[in-house]
Backbone and ligand atoms as CSV (ligand in chain L), in Angstrom:
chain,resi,resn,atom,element,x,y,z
A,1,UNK,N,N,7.883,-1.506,-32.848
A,1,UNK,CA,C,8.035,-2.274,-31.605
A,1,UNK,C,C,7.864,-1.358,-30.381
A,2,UNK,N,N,7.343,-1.967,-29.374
A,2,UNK,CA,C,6.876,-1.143,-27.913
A,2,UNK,C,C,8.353,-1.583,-27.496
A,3,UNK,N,N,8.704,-0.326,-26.884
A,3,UNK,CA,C,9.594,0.261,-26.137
A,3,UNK,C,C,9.472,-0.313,-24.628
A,4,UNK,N,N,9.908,-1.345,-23.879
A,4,UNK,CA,C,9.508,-1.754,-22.233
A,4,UNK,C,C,9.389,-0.690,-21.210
A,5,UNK,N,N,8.476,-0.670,-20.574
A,5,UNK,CA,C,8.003,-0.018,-19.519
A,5,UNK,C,C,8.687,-0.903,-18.265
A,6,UNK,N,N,8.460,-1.959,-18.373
A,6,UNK,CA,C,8.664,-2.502,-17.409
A,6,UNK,C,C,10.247,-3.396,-16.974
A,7,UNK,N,N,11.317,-3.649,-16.327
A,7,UNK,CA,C,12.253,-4.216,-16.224
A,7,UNK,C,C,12.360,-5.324,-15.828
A,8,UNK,N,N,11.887,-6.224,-16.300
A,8,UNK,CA,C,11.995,-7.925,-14.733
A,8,UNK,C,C,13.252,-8.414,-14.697
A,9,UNK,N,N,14.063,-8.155,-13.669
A,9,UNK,CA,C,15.734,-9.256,-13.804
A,9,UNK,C,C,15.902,-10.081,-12.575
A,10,UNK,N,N,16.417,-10.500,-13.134
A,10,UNK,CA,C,16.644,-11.798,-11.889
A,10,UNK,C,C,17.714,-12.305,-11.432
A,11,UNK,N,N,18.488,-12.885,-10.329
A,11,UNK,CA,C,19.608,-13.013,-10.077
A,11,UNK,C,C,20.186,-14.683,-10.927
A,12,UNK,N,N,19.570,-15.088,-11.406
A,12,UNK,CA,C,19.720,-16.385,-12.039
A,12,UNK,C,C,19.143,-16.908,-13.164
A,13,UNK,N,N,18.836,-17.481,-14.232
A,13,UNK,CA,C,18.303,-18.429,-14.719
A,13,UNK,C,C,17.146,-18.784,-14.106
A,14,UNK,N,N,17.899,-19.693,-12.919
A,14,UNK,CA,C,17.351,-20.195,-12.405
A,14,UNK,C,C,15.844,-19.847,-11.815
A,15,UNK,N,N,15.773,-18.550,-11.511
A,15,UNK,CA,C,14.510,-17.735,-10.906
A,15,UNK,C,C,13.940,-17.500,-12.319
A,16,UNK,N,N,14.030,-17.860,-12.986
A,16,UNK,CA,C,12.915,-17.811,-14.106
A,16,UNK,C,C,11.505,-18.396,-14.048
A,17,UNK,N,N,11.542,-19.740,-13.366
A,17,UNK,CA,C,10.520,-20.552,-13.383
A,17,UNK,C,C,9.241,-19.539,-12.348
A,18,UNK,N,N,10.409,-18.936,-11.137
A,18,UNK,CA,C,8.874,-18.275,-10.490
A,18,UNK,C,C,9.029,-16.221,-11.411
A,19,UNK,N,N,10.169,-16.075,-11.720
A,19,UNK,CA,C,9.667,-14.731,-12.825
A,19,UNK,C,C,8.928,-14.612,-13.972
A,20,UNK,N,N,8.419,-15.639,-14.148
A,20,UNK,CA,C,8.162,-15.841,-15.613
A,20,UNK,C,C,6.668,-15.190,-15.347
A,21,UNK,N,N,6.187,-15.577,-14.091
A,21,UNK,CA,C,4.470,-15.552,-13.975
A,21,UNK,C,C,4.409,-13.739,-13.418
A,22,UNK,N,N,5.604,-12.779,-13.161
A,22,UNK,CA,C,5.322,-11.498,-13.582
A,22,UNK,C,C,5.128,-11.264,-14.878
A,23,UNK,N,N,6.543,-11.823,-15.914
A,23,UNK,CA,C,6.242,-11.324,-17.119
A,23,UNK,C,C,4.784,-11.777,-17.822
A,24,UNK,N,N,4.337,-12.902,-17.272
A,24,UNK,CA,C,2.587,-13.406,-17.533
A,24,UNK,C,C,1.477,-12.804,-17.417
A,25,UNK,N,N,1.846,-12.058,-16.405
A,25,UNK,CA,C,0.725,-11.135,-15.869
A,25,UNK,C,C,1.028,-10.052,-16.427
A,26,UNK,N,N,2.306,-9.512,-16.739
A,26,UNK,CA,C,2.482,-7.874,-17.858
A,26,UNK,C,C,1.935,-7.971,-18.878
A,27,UNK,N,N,1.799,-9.414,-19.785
A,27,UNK,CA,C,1.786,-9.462,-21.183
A,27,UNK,C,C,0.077,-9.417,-20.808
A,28,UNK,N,N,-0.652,-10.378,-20.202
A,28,UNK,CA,C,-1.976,-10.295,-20.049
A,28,UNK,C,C,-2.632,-8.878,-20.037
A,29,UNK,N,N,-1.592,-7.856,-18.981
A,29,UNK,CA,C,-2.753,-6.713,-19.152
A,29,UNK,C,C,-1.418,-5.674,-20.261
A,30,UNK,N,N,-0.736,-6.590,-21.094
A,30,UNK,CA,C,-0.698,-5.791,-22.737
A,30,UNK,C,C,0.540,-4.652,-21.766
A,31,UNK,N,N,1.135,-4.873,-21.066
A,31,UNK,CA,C,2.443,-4.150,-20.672
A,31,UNK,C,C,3.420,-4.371,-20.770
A,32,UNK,N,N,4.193,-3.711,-21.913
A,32,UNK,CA,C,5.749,-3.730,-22.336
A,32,UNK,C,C,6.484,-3.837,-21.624
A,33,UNK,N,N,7.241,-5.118,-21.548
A,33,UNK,CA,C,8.412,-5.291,-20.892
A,33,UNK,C,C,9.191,-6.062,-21.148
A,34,UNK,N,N,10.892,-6.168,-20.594
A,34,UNK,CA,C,11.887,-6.805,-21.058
A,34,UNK,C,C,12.542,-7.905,-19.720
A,35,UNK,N,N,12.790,-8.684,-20.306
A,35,UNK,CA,C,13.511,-9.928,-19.109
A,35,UNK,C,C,14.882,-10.458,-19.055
A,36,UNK,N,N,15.689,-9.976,-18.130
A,36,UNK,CA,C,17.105,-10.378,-17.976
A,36,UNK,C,C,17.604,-10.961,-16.656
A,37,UNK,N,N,18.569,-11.493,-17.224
A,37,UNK,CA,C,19.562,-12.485,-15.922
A,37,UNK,C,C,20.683,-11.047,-15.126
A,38,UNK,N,N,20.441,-10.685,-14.115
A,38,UNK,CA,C,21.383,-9.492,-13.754
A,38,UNK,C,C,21.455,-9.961,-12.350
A,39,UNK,N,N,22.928,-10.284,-12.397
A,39,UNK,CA,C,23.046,-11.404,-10.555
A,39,UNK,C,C,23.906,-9.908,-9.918
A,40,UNK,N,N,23.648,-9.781,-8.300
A,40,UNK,CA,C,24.322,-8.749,-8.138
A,40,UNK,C,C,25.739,-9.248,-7.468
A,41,UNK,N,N,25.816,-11.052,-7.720
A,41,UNK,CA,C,26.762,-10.912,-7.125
A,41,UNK,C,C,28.193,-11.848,-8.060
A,42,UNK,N,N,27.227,-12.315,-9.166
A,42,UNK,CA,C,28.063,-12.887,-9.930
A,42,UNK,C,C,28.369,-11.445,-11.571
A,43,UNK,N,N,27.169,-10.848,-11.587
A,43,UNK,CA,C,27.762,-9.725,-12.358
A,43,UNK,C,C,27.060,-8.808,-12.113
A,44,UNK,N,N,28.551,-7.856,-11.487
A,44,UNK,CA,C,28.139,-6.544,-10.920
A,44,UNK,C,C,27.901,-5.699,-11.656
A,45,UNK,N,N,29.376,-6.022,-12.503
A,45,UNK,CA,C,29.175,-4.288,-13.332
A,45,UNK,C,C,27.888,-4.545,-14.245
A,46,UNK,N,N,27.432,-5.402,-14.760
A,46,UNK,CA,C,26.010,-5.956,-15.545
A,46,UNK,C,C,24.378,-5.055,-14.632
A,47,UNK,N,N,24.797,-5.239,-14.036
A,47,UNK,CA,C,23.691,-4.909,-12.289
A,47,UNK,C,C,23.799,-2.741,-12.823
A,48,UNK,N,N,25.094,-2.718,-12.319
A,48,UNK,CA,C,25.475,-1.635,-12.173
A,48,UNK,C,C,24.901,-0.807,-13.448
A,49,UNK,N,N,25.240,-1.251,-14.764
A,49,UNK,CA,C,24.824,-0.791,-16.032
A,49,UNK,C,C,23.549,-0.666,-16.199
A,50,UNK,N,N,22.483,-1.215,-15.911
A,50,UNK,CA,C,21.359,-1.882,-15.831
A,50,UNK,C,C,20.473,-0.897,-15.240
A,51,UNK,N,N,21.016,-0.609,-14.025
A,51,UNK,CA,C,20.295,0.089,-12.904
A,51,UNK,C,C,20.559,1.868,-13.283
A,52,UNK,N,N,21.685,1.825,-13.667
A,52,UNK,CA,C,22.527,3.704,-13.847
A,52,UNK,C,C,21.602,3.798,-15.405
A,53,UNK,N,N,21.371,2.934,-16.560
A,53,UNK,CA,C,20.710,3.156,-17.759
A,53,UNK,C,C,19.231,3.194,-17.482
A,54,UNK,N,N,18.726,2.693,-16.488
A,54,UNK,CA,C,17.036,2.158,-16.742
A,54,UNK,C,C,16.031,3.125,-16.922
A,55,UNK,N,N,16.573,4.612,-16.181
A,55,UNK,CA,C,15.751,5.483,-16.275
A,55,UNK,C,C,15.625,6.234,-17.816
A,56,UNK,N,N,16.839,6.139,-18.023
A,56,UNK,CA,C,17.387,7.401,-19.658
A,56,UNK,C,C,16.231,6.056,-21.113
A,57,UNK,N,N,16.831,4.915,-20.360
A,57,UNK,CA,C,16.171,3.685,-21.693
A,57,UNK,C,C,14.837,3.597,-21.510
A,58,UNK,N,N,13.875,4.813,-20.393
A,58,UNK,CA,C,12.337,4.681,-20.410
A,58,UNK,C,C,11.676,3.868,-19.669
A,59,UNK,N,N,12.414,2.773,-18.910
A,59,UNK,CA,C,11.748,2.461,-18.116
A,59,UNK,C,C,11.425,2.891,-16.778
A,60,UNK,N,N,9.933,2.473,-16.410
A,60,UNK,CA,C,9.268,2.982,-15.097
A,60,UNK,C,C,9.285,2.541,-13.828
A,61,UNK,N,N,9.145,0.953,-14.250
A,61,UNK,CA,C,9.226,0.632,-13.156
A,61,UNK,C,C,10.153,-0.873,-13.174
A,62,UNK,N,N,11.326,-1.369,-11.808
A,62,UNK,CA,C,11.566,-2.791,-11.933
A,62,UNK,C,C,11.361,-3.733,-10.962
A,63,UNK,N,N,11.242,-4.781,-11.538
A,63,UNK,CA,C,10.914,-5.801,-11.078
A,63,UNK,C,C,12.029,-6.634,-10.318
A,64,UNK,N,N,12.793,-7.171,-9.602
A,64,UNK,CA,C,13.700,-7.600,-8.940
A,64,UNK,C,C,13.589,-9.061,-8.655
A,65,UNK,N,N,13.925,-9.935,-8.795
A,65,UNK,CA,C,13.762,-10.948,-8.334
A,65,UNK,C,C,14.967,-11.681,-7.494
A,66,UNK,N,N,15.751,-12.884,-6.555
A,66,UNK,CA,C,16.516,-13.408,-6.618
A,66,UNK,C,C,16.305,-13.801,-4.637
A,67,UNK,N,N,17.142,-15.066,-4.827
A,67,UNK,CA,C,16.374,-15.889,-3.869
A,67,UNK,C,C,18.177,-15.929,-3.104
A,68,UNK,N,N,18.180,-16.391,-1.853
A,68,UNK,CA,C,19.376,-17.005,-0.738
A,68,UNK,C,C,19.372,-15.493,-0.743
A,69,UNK,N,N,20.695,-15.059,-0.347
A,69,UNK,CA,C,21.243,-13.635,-0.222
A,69,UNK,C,C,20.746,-12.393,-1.406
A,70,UNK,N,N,19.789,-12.437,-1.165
A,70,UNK,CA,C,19.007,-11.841,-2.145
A,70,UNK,C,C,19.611,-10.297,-2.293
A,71,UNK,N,N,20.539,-10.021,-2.792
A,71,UNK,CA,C,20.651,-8.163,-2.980
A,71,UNK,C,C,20.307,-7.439,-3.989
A,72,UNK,N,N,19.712,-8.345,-5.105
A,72,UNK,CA,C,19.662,-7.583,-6.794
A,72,UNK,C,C,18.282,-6.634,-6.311
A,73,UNK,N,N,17.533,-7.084,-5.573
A,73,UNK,CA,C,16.745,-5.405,-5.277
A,73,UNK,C,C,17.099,-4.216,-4.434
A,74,UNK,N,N,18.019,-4.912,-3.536
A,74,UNK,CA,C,18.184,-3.607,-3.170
A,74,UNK,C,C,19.630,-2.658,-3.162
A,75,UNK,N,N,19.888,-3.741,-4.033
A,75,UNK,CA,C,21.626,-2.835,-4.763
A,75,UNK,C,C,21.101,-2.147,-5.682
A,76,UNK,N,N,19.338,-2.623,-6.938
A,76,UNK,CA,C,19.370,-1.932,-7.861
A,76,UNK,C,C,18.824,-0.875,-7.272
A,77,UNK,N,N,17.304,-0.743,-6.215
A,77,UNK,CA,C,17.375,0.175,-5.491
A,77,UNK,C,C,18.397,1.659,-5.043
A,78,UNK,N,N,19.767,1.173,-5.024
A,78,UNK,CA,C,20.483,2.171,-4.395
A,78,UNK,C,C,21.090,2.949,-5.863
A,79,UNK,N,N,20.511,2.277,-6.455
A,79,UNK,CA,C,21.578,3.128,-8.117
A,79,UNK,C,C,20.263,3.536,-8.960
A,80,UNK,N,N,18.723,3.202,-8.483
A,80,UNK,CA,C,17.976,3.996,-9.601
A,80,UNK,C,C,17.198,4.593,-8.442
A,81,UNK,N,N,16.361,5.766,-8.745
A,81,UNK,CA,C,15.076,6.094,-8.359
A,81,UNK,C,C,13.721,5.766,-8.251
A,82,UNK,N,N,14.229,4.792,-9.611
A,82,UNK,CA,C,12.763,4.277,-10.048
A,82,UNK,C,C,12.321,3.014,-9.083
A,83,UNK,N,N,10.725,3.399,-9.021
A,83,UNK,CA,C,10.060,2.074,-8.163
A,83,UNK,C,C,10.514,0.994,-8.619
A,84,UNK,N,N,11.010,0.395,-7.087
A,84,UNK,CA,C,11.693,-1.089,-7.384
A,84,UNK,C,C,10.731,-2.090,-6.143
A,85,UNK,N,N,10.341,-3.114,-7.240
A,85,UNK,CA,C,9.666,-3.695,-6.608
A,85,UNK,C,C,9.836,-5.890,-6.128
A,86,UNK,N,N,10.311,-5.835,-5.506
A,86,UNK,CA,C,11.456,-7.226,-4.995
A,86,UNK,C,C,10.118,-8.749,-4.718
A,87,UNK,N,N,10.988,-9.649,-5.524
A,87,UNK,CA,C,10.451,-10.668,-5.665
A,87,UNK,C,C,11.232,-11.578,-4.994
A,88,UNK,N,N,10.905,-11.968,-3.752
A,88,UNK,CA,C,11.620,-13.376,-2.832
A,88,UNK,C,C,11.677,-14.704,-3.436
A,89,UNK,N,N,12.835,-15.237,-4.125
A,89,UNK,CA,C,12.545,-16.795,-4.678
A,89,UNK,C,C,12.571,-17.350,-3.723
A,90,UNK,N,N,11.793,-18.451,-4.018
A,90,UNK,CA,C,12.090,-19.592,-2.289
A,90,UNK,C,C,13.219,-20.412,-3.179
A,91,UNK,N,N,14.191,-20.492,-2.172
A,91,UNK,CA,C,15.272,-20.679,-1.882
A,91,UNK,C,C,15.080,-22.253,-1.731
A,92,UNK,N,N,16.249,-23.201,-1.800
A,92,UNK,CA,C,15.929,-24.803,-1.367
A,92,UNK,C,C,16.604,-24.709,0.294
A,93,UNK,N,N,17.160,-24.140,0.547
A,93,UNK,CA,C,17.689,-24.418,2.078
A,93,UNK,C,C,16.561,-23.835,3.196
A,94,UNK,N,N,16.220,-22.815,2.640
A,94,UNK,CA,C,15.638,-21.769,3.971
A,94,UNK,C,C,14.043,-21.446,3.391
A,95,UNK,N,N,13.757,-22.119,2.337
A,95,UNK,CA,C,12.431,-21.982,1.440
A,95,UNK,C,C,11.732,-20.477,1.662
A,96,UNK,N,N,12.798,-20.186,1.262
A,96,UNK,CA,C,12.796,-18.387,0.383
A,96,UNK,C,C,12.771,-17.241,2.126
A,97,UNK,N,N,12.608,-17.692,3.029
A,97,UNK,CA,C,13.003,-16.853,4.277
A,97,UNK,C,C,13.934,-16.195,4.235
A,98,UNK,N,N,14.975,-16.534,3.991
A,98,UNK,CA,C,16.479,-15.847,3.522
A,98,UNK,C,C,16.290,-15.019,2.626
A,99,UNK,N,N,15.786,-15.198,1.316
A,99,UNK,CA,C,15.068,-14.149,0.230
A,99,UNK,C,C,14.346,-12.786,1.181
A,100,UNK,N,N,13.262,-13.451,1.675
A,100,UNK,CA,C,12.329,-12.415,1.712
A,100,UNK,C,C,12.953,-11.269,2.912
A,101,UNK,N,N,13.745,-12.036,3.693
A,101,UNK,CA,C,14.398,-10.967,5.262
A,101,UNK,C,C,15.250,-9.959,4.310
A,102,UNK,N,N,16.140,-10.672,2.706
A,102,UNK,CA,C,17.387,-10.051,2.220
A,102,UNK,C,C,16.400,-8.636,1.625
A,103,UNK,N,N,15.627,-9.241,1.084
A,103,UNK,CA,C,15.081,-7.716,-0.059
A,103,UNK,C,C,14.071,-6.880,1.128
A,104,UNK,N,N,13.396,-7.582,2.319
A,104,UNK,CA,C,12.691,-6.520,3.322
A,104,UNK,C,C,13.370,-5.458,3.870
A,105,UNK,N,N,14.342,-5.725,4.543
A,105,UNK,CA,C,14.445,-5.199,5.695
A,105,UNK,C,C,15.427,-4.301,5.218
A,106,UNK,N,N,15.193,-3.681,4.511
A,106,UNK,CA,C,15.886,-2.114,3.591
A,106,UNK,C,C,16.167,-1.444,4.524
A,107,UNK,N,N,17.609,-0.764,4.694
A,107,UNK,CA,C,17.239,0.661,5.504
A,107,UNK,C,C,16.889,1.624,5.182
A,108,UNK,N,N,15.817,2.436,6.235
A,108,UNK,CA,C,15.538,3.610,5.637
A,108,UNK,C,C,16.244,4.695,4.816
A,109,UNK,N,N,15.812,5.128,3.631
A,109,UNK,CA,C,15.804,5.800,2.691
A,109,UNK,C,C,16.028,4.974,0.736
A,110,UNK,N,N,15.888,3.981,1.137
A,110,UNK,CA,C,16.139,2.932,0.159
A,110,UNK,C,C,15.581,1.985,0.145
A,111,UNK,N,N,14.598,2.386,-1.115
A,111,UNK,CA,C,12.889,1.341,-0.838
A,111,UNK,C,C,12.756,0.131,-1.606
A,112,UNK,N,N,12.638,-0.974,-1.143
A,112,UNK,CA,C,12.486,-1.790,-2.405
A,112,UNK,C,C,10.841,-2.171,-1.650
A,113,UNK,N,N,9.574,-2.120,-2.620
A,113,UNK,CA,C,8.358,-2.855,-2.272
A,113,UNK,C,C,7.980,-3.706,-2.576
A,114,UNK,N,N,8.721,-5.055,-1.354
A,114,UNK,CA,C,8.824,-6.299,-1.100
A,114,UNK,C,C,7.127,-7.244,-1.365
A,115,UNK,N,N,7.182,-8.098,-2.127
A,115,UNK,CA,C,6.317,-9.095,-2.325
A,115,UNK,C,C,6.111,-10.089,-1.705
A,116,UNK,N,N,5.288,-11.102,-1.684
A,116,UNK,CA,C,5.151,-12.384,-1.026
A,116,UNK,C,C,6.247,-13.704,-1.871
A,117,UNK,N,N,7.009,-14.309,-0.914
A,117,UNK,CA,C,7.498,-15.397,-1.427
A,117,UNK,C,C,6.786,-15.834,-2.712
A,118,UNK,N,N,7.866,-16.233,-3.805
A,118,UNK,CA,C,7.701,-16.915,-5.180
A,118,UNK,C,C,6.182,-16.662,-5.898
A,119,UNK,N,N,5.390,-17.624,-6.698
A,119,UNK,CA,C,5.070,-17.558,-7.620
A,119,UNK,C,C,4.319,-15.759,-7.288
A,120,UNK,N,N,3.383,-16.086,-5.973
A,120,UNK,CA,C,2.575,-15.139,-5.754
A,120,UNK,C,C,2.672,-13.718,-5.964
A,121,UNK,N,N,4.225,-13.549,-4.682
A,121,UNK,CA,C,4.875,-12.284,-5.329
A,121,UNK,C,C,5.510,-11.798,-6.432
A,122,UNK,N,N,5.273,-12.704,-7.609
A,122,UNK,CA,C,5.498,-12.396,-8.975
A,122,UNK,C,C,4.510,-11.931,-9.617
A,123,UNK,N,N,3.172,-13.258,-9.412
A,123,UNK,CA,C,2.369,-12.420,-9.791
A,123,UNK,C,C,1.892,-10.762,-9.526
A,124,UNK,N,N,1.850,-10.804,-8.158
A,124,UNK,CA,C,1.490,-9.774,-7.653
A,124,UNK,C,C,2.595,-8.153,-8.476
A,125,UNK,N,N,3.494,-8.795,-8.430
A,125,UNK,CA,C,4.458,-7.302,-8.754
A,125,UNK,C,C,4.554,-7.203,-10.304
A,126,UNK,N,N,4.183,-7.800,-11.234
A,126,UNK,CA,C,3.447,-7.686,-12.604
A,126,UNK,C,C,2.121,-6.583,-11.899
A,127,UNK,N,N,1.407,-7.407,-11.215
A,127,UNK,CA,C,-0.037,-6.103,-11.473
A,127,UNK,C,C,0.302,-5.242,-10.504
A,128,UNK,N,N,1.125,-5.086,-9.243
A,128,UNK,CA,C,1.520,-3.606,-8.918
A,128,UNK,C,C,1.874,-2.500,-9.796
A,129,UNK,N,N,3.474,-3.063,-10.633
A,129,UNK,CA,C,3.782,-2.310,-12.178
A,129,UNK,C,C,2.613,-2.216,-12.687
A,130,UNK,N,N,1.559,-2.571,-13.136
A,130,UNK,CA,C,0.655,-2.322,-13.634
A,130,UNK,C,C,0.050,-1.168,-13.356
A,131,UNK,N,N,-0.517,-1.199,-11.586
A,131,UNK,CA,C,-1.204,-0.069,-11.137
A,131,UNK,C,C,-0.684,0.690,-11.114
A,132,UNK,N,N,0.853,0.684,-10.921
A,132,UNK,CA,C,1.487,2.426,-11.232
A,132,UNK,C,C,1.839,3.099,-12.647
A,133,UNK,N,N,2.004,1.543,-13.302
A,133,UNK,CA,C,1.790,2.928,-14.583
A,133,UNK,C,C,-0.025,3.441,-15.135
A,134,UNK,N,N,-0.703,2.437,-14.558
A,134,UNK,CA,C,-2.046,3.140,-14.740
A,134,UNK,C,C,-2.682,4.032,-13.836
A,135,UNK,N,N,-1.726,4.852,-13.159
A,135,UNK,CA,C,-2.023,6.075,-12.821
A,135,UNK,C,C,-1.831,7.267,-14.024
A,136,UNK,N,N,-1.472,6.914,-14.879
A,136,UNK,CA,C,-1.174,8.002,-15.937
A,136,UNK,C,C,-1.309,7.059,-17.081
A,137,UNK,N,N,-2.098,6.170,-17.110
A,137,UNK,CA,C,-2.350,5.497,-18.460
A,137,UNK,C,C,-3.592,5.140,-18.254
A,138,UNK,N,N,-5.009,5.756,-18.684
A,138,UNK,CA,C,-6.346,5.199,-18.405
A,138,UNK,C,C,-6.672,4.142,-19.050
A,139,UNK,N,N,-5.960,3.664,-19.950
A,139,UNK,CA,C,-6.775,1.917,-20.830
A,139,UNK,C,C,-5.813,1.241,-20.414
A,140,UNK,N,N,-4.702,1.441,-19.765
A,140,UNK,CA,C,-4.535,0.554,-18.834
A,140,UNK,C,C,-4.949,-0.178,-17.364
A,141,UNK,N,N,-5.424,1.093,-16.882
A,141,UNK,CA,C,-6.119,1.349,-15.566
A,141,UNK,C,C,-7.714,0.524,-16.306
A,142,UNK,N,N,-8.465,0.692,-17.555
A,142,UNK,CA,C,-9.152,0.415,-17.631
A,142,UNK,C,C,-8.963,-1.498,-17.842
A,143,UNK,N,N,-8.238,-1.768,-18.174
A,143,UNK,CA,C,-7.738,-2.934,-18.639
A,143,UNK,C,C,-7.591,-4.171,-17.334
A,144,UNK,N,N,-6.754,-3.662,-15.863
A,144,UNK,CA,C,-6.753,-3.569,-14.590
A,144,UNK,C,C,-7.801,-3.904,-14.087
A,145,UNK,N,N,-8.718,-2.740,-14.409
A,145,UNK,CA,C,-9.802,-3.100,-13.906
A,145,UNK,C,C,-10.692,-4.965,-14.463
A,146,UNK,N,N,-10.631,-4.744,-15.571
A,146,UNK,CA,C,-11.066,-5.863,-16.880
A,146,UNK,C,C,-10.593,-7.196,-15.453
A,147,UNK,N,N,-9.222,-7.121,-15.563
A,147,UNK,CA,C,-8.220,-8.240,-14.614
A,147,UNK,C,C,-9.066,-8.990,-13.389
A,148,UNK,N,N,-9.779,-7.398,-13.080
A,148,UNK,CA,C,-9.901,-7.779,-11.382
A,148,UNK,C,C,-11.451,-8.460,-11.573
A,149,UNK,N,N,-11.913,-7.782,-12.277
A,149,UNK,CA,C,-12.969,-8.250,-12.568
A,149,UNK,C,C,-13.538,-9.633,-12.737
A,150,UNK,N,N,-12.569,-10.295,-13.691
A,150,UNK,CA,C,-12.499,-11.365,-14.433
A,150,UNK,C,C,-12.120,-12.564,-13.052
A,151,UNK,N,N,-11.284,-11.821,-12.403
A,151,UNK,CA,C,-11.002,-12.988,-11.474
A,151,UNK,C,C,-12.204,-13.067,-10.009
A,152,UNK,N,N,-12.965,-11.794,-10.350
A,152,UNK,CA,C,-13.670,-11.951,-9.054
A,152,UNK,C,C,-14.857,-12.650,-9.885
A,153,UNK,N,N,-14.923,-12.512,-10.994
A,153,UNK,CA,C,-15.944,-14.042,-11.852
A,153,UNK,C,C,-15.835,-15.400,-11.775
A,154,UNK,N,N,-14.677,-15.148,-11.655
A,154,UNK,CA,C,-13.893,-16.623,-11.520
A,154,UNK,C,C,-13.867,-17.450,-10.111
A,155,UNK,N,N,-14.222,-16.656,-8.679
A,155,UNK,CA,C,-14.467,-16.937,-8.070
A,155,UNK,C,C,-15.664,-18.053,-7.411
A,156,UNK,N,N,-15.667,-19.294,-7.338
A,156,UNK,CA,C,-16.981,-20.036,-7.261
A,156,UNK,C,C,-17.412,-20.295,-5.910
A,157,UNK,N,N,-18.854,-20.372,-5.969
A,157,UNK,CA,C,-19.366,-19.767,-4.480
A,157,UNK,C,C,-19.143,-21.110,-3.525
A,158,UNK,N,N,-19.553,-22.438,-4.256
A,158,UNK,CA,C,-18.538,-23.449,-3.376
A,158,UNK,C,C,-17.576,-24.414,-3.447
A,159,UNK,N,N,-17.137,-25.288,-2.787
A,159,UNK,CA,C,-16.219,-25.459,-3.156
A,159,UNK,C,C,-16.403,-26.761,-3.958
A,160,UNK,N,N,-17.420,-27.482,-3.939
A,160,UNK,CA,C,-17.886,-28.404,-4.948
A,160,UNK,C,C,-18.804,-28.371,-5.163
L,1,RP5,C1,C,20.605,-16.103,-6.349
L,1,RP5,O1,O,21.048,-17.366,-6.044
L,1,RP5,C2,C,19.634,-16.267,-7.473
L,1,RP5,O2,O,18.704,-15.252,-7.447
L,1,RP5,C3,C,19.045,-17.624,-7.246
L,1,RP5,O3,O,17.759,-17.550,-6.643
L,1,RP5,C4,C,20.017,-18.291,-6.299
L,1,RP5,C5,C,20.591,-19.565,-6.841
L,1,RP5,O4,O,21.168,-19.305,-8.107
L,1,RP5,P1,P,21.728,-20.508,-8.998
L,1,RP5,O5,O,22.813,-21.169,-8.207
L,1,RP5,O6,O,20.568,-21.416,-9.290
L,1,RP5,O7,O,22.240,-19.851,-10.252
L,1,RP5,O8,O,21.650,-15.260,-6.714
């Protein structure tokens, strides 16, 4: 069994429906990774464990997700080193604005690299993790490439 590279957690259940389409995009370009519920505000010490283990258990990079008072990226931020990369759920009150201000506006020295509201910025932070571990993985980087490719095929020149 592959060992996860990658971490996706989320502050809910509930953010599954828009996390799911990172872990979609890991499995597509064949990148190991694992998926958990880690709320930073309903379980801390869970958060806390999570974030203090992630580096020693091999993983590279995480994925963050969680929508309203969004802190699970940048609490995990303050307890790992590792690139943390924050997924805004849209939210039903404030349709994910509240998300995206909670995981942006980091203070300096504590990075989380914030995505676009829901599905997009899921997708997107699946193939960021991607591009950073294919700086030191070439058939992944080659694989990446395969991705980009495929979708700039997919592109049709009009619209009917
Ligand atoms: C956040 O509260 C979660 O990330 C989720 O987006 C939001 C609502 O959670 P539930 O009430 O659906 O569990 O912590």
């Amino acid at each position: 069994m592959t060992e996860p590279l990658v971490g996706i957690i989320m502050g809910s259940k509930s953010d599954w429906e828009t996390m799911r389409h990172a872990a979609d995009t890991l499995s597509e370009l064949g990148v190991a990774h694992e998926t958990k519920v880690v709320s930073a505000h309903r379980t801390p010490k869970r958060l806390y464990d999570y974030a203090h283990s992630a580096r020693d258990r091999g993983l590279k990079v995480i994925i963050a997700g969680a929508g309203g008072a969004a802190h699970l990226p940048g609490m995990t931020a303050s307890m790992t080193s590792l690139p943390v990369l924050g997924v805004p759920v849209e939210s039903q009150a404030l349709k994910g604005m509240d998300s995206l201000l909670s995981i942006v506006q980091m203070p300096a020295g504590v990075p989380v690299g914030t995505l676009a509201i829901g599905k997009a910025g899921a997708v997107n932070a699946g193939l960021l993790a991607a591009a950073i571990l294919a700086n030191s993985d070439s058939q992944l980087a080659s694989r990446l490439e395969a991705w980009r490719e495929h979708q700039t095929g997919s592109v049709v020149e009009a619209p009917e």
